[in-house]
PQR file with spaces between the fields and no chain letter, atoms N, CA, C, O and H, PARSE charges and radii, in Angstrom:
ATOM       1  N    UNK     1      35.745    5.070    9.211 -0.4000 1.5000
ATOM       2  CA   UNK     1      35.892    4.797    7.798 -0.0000 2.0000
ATOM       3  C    UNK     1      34.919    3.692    7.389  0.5500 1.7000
ATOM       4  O    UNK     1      34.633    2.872    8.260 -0.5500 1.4000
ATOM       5  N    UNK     2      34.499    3.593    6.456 -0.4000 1.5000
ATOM       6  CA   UNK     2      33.232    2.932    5.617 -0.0000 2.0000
ATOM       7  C    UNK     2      34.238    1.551    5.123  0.5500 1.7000
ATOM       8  O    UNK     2      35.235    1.724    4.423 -0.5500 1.4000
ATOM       9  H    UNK     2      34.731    4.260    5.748  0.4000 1.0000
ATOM      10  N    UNK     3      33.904    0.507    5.492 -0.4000 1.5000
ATOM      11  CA   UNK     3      34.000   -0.838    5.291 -0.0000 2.0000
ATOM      12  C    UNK     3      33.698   -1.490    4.286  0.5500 1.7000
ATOM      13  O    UNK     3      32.473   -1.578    4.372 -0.5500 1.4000
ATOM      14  H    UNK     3      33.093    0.367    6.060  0.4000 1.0000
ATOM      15  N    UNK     4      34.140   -2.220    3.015 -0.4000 1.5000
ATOM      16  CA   UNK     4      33.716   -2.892    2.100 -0.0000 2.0000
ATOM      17  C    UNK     4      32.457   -3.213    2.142  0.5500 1.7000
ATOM      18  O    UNK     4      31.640   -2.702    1.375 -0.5500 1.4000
ATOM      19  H    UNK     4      35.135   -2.148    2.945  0.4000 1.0000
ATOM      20  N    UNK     5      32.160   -4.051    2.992 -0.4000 1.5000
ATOM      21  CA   UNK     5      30.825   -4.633    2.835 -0.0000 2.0000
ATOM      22  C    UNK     5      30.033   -3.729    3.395  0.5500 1.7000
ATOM      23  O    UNK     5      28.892   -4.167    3.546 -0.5500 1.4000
ATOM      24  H    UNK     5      32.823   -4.466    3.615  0.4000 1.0000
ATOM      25  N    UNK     6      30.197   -2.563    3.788 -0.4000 1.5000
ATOM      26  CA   UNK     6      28.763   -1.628    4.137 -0.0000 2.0000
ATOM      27  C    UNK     6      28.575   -0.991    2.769  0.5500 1.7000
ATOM      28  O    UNK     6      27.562   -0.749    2.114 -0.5500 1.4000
ATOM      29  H    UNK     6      31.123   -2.207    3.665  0.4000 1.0000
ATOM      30  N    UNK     7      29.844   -0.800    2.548 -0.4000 1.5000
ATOM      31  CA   UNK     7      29.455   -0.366    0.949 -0.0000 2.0000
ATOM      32  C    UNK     7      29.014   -0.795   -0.033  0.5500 1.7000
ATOM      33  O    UNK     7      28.158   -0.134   -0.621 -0.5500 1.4000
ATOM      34  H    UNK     7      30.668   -0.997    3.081  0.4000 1.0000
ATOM      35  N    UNK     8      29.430   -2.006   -0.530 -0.4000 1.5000
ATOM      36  CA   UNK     8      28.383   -2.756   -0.858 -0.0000 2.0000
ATOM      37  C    UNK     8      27.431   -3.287   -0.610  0.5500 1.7000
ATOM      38  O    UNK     8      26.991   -3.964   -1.539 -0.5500 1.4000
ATOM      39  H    UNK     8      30.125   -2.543   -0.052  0.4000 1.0000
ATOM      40  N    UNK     9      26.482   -3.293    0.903 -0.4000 1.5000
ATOM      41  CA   UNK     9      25.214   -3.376    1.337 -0.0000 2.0000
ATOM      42  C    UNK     9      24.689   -2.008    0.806  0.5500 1.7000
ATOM      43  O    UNK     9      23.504   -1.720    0.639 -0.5500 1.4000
ATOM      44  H    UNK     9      26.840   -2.743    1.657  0.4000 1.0000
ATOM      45  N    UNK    10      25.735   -1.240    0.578 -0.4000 1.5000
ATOM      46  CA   UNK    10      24.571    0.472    0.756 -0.0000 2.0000
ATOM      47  C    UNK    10      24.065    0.427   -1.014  0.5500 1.7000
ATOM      48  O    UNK    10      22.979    0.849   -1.411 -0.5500 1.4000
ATOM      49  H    UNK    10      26.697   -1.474    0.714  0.4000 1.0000
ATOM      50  N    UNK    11      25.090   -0.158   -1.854 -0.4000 1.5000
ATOM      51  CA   UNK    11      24.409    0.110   -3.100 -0.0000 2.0000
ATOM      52  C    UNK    11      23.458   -1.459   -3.810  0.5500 1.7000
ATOM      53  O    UNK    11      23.153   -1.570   -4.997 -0.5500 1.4000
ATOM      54  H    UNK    11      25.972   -0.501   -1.531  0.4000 1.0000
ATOM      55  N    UNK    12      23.171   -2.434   -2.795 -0.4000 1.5000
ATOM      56  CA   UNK    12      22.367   -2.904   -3.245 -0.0000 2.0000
ATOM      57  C    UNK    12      21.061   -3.098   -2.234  0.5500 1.7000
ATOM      58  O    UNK    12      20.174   -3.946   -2.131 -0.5500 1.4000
ATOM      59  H    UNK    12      23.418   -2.344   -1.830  0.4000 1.0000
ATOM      60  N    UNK    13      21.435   -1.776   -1.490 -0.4000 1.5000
ATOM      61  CA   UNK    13      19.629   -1.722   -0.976 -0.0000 2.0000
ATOM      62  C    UNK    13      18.855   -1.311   -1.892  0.5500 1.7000
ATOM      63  O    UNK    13      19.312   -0.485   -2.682 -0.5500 1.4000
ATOM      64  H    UNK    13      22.156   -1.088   -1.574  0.4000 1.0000
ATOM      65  N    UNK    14      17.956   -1.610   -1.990 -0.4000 1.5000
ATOM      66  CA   UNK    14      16.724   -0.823   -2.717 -0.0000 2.0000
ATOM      67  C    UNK    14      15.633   -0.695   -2.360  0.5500 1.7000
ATOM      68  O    UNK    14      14.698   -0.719   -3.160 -0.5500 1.4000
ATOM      69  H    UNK    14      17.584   -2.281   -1.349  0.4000 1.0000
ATOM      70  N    UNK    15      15.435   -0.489   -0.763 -0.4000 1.5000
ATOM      71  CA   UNK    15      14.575    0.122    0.096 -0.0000 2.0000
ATOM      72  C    UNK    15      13.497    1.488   -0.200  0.5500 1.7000
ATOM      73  O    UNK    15      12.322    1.632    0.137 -0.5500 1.4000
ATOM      74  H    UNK    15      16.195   -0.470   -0.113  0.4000 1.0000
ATOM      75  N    UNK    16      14.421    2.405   -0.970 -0.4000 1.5000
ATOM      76  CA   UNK    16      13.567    3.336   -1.517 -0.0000 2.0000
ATOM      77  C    UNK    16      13.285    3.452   -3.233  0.5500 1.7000
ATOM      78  O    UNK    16      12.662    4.249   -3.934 -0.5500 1.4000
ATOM      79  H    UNK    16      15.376    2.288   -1.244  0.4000 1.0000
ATOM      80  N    UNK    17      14.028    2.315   -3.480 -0.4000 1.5000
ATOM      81  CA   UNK    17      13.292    2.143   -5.184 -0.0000 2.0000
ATOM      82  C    UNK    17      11.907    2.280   -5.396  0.5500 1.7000
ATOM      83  O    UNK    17      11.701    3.029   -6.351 -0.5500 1.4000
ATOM      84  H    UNK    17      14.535    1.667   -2.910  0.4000 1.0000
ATOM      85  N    UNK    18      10.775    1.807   -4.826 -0.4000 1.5000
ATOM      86  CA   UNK    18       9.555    1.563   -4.852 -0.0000 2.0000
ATOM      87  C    UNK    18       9.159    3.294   -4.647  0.5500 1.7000
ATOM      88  O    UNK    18       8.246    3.613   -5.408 -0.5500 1.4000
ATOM      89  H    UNK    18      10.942    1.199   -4.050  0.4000 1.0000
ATOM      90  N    UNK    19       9.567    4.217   -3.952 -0.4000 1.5000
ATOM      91  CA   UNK    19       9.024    5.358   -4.104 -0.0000 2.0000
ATOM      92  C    UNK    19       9.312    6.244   -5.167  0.5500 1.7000
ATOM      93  O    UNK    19       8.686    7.282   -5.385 -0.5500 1.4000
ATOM      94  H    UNK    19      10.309    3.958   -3.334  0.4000 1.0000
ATOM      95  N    UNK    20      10.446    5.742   -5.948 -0.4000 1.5000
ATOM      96  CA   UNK    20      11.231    6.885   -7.121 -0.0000 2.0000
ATOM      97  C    UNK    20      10.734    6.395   -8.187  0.5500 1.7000
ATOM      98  O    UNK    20      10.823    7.030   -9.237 -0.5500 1.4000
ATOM      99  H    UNK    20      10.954    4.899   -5.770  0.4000 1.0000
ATOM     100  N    UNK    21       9.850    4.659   -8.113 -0.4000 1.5000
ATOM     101  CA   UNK    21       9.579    4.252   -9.450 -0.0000 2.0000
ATOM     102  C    UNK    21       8.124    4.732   -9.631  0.5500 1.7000
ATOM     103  O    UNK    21       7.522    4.795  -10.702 -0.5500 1.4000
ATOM     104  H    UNK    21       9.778    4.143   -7.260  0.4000 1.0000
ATOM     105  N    UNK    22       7.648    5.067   -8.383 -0.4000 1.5000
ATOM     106  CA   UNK    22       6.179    5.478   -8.377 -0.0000 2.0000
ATOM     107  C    UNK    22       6.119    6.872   -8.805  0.5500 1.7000
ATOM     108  O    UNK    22       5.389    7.115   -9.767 -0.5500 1.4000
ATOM     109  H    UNK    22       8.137    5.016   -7.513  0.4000 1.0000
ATOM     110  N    UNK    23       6.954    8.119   -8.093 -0.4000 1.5000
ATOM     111  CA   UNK    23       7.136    9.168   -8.670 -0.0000 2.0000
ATOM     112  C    UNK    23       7.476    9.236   -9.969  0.5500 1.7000
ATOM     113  O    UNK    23       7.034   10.190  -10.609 -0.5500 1.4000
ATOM     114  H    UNK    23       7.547    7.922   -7.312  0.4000 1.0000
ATOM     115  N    UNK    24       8.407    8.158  -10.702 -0.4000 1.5000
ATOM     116  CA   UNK    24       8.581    8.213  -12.542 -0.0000 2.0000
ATOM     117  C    UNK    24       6.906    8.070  -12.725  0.5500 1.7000
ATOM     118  O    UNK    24       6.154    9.021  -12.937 -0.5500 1.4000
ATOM     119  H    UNK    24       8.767    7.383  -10.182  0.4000 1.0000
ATOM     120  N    UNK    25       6.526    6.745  -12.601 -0.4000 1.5000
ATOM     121  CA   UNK    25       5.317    6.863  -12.899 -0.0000 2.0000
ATOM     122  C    UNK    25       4.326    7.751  -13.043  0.5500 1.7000
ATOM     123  O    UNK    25       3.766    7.848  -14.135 -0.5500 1.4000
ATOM     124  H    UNK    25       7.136    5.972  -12.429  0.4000 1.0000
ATOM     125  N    UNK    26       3.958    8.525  -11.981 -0.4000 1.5000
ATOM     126  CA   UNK    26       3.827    9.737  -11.803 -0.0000 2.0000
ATOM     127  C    UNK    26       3.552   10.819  -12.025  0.5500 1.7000
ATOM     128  O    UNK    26       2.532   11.487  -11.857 -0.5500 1.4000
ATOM     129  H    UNK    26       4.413    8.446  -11.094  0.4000 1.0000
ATOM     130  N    UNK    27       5.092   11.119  -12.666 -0.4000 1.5000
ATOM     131  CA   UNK    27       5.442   12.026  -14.339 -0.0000 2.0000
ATOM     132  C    UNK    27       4.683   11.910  -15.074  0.5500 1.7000
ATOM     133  O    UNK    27       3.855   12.715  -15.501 -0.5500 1.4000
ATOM     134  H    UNK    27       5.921   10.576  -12.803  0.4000 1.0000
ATOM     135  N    UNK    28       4.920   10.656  -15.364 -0.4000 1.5000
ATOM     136  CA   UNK    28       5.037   10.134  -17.045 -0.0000 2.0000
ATOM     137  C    UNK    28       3.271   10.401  -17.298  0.5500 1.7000
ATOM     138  O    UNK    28       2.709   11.151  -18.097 -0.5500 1.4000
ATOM     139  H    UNK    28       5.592   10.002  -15.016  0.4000 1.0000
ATOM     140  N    UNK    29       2.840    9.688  -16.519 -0.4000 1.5000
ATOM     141  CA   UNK    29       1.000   10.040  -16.344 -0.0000 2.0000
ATOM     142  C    UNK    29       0.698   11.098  -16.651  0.5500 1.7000
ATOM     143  O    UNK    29      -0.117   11.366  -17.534 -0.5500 1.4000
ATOM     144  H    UNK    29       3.297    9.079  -15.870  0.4000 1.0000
ATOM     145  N    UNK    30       1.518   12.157  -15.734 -0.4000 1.5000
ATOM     146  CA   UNK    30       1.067   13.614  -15.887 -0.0000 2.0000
ATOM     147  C    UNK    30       1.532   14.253  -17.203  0.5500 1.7000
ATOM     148  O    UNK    30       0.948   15.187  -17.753 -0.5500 1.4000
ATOM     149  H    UNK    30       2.180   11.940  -15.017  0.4000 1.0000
ATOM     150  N    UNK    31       2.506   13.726  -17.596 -0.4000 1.5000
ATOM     151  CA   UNK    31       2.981   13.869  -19.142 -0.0000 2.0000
ATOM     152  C    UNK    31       1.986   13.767  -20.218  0.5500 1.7000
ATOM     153  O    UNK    31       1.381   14.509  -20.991 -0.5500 1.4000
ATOM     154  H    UNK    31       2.980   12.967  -17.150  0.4000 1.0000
ATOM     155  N    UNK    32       2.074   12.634  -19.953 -0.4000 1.5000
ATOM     156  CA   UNK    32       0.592   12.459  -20.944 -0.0000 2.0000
ATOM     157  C    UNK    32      -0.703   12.693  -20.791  0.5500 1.7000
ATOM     158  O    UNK    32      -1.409   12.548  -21.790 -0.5500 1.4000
ATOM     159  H    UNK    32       2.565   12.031  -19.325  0.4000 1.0000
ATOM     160  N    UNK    33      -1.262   13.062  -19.656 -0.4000 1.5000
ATOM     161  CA   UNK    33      -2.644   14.010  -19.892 -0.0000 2.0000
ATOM     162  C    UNK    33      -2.167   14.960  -19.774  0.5500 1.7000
ATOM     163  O    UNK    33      -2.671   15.447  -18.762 -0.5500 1.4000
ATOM     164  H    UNK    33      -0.689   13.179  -18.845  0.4000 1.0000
ATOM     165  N    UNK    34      -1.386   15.692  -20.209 -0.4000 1.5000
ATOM     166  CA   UNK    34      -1.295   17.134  -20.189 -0.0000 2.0000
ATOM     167  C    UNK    34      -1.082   17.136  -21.949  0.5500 1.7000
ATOM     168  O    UNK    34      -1.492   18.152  -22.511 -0.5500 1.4000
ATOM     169  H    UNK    34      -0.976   15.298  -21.031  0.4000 1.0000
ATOM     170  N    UNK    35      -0.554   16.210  -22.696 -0.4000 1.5000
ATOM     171  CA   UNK    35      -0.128   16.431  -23.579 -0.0000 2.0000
ATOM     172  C    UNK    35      -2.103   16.007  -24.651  0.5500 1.7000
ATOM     173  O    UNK    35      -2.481   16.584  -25.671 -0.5500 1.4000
ATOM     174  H    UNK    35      -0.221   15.385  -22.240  0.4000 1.0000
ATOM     175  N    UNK    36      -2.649   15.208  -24.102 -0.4000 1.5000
ATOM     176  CA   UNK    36      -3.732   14.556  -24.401 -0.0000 2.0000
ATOM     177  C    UNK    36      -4.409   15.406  -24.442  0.5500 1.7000
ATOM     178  O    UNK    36      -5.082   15.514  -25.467 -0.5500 1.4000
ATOM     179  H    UNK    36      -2.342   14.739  -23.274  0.4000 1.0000
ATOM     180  N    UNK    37      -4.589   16.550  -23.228 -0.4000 1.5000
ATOM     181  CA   UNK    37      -5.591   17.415  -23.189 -0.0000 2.0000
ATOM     182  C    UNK    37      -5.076   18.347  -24.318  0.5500 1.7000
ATOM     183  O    UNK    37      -5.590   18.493  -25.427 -0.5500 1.4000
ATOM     184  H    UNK    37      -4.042   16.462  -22.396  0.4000 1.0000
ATOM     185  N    UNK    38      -4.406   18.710  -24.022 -0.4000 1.5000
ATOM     186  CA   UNK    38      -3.438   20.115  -25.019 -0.0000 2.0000
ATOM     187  C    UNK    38      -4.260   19.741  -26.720  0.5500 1.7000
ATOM     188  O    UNK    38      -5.087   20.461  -27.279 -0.5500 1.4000
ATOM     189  H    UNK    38      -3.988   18.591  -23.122  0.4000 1.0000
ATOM     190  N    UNK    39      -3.772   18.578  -27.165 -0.4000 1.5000
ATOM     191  CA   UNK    39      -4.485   17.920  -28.272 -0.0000 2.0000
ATOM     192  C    UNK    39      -6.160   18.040  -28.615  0.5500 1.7000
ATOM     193  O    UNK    39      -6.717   18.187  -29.703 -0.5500 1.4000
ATOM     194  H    UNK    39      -3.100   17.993  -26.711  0.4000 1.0000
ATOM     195  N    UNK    40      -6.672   17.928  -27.374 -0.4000 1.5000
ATOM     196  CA   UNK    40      -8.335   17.826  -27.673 -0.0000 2.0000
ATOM     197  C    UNK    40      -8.840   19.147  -27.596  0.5500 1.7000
ATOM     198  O    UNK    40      -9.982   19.279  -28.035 -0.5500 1.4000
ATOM     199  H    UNK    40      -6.219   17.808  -26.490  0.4000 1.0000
ATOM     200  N    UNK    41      -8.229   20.257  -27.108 -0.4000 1.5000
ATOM     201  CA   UNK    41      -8.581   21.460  -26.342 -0.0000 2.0000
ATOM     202  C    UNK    41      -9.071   22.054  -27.918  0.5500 1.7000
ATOM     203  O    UNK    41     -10.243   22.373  -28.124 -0.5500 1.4000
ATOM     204  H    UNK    41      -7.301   20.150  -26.751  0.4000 1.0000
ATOM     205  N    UNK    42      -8.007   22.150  -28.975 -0.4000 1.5000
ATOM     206  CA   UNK    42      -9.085   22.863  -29.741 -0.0000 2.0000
ATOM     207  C    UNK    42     -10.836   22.162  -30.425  0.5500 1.7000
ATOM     208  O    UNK    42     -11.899   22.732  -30.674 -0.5500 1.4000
ATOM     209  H    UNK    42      -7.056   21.892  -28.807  0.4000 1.0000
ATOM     210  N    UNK    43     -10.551   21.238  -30.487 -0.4000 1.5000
ATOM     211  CA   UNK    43     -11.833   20.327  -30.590 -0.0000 2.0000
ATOM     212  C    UNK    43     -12.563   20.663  -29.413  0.5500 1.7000
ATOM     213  O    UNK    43     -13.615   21.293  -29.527 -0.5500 1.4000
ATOM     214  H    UNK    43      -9.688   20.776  -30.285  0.4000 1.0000
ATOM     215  N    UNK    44     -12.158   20.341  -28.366 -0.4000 1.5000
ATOM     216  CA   UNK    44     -13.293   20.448  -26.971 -0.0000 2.0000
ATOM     217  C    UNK    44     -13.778   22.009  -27.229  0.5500 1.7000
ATOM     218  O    UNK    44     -14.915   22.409  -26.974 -0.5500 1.4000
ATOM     219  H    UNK    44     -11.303   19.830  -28.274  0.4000 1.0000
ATOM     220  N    UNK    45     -12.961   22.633  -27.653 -0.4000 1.5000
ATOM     221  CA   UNK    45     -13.461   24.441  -27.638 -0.0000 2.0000
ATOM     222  C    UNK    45     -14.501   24.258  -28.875  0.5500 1.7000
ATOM     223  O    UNK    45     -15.677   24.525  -28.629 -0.5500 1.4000
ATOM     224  H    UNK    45     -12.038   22.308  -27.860  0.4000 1.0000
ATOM     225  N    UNK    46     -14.169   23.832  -30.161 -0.4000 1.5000
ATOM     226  CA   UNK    46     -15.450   23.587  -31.492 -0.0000 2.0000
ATOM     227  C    UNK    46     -16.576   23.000  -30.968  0.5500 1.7000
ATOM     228  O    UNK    46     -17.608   23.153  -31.622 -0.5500 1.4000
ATOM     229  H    UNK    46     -13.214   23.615  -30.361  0.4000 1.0000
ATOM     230  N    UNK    47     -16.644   22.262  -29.783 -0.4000 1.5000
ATOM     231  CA   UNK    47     -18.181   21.833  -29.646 -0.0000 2.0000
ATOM     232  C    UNK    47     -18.702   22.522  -28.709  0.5500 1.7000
ATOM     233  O    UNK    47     -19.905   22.749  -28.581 -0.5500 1.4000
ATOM     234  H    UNK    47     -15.806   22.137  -29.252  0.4000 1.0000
ATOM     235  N    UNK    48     -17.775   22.915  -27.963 -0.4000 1.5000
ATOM     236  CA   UNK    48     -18.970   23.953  -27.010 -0.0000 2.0000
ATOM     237  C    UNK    48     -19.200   25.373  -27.703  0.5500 1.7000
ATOM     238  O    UNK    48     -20.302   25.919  -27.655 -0.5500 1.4000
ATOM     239  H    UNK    48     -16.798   22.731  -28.067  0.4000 1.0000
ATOM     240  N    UNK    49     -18.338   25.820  -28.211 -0.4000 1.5000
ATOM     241  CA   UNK    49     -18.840   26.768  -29.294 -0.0000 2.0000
ATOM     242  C    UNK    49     -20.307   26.389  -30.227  0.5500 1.7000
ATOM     243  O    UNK    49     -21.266   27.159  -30.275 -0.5500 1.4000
ATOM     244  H    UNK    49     -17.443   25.377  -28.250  0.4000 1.0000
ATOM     245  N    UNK    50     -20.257   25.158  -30.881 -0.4000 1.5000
ATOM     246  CA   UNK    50     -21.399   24.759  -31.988 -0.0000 2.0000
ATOM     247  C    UNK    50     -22.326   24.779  -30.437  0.5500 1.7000
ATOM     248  O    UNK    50     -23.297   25.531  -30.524 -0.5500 1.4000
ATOM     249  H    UNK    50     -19.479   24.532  -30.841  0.4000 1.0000
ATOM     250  N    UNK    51     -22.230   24.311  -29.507 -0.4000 1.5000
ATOM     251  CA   UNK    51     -23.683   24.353  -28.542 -0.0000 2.0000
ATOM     252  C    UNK    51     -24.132   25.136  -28.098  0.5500 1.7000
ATOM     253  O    UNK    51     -25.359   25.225  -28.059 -0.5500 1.4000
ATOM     254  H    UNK    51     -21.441   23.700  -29.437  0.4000 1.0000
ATOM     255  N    UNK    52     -23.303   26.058  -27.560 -0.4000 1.5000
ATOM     256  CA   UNK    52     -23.774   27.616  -27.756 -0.0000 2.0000
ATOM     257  C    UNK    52     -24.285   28.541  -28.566  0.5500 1.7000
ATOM     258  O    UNK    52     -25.320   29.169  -28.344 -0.5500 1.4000
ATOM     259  H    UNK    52     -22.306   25.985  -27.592  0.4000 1.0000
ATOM     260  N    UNK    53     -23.526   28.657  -29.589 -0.4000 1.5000
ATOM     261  CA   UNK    53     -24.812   28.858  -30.933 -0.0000 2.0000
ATOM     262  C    UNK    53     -25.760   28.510  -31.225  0.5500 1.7000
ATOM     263  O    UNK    53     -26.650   29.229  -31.678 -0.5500 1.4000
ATOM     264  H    UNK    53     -22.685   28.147  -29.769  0.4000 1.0000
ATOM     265  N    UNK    54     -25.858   26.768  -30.964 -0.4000 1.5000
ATOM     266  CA   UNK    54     -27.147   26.018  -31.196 -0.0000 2.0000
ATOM     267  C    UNK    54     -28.233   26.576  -29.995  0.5500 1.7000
ATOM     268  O    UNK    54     -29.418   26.853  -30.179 -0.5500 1.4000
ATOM     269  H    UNK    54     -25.134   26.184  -30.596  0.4000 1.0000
ATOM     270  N    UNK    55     -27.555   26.647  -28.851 -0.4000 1.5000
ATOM     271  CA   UNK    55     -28.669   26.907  -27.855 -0.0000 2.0000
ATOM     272  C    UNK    55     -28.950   28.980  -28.003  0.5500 1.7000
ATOM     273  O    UNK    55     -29.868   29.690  -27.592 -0.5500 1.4000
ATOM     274  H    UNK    55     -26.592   26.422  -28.702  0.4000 1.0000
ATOM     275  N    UNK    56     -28.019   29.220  -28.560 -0.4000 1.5000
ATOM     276  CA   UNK    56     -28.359   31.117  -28.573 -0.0000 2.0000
ATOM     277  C    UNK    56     -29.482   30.818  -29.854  0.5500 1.7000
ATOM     278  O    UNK    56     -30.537   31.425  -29.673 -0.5500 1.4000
ATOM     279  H    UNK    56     -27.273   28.644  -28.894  0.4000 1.0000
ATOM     280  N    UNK    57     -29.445   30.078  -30.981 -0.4000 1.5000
ATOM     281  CA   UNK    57     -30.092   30.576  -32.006 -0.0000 2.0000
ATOM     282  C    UNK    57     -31.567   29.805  -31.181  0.5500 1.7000
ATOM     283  O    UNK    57     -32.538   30.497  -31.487 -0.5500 1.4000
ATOM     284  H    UNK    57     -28.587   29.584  -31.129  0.4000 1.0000
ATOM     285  N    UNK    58     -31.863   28.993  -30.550 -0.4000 1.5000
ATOM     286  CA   UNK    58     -33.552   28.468  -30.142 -0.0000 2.0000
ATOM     287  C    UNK    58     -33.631   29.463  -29.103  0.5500 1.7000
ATOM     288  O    UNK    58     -34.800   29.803  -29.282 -0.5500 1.4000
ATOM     289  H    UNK    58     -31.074   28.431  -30.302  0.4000 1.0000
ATOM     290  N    UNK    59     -33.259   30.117  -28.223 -0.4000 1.5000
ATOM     291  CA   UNK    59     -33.328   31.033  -27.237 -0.0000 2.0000
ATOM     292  C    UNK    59     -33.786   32.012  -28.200  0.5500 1.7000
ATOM     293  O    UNK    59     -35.008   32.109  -28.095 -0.5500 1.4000
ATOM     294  H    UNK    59     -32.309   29.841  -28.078  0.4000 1.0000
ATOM     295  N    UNK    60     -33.202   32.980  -29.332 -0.4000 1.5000
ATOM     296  CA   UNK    60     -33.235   34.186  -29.627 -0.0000 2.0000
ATOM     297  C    UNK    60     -33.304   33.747  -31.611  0.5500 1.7000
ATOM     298  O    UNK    60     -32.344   34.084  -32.303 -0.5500 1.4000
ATOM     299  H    UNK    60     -32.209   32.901  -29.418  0.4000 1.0000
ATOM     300  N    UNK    61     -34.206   33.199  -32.092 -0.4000 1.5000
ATOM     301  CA   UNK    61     -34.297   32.719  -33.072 -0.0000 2.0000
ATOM     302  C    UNK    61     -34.123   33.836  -33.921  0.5500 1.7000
ATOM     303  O    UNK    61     -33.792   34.896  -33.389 -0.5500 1.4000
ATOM     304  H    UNK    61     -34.986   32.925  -31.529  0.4000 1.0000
ATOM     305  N    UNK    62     -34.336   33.776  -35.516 -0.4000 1.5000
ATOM     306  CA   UNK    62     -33.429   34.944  -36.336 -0.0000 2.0000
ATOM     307  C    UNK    62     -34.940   35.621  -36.445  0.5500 1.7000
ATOM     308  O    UNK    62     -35.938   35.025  -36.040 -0.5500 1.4000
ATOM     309  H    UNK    62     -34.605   32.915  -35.948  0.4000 1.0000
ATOM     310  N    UNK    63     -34.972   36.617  -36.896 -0.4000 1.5000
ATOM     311  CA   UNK    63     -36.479   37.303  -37.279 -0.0000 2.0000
ATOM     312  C    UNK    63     -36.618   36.514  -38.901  0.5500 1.7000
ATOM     313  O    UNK    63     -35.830   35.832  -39.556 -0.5500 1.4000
ATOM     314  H    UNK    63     -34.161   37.101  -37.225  0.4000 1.0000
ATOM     315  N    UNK    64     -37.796   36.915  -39.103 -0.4000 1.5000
ATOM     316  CA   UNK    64     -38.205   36.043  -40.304 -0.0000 2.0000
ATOM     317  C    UNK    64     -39.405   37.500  -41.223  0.5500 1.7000
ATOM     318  O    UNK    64     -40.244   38.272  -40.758 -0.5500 1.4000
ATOM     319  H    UNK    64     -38.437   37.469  -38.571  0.4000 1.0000
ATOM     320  N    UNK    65     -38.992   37.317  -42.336 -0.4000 1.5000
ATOM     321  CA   UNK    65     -39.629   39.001  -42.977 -0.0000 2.0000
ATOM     322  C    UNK    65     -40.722   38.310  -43.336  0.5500 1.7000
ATOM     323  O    UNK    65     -41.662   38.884  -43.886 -0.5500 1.4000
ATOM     324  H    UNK    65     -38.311   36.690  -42.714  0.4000 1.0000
């Protein structure tokens, strides 16, 4: 049977705090560049689009009458 004071040694170890606060951390990071990217993605797609056009129209310029 489990003894007062082991029991209360067992809930104020915090031996593995340092790995569960790093894994929150972690998350939360990955939370937010995922949410950061999600945000820029249609912008990041408008400029490589405009550079591609820009570089198709000097590659294959328009005819001229």
């Amino acid at each position: 049977m489990i003894t007062r004071n082991k029991l209360i040694s067992f809930f104020k170890d915090e031996s593995g705090a340092t790995a569960i606060e790093y894994g929150l951390i972690a998350a939360l990071v990955s939370v937010a560049a995922i949410g950061a990217l999600g945000l820029m993605g249609d912008s990041l797609e408008a400029i490589f689009t405009n550079v591609s056009n820009t570089l198709d129209t000097a590659v294959n310029p328009p005819a001229t009458e």
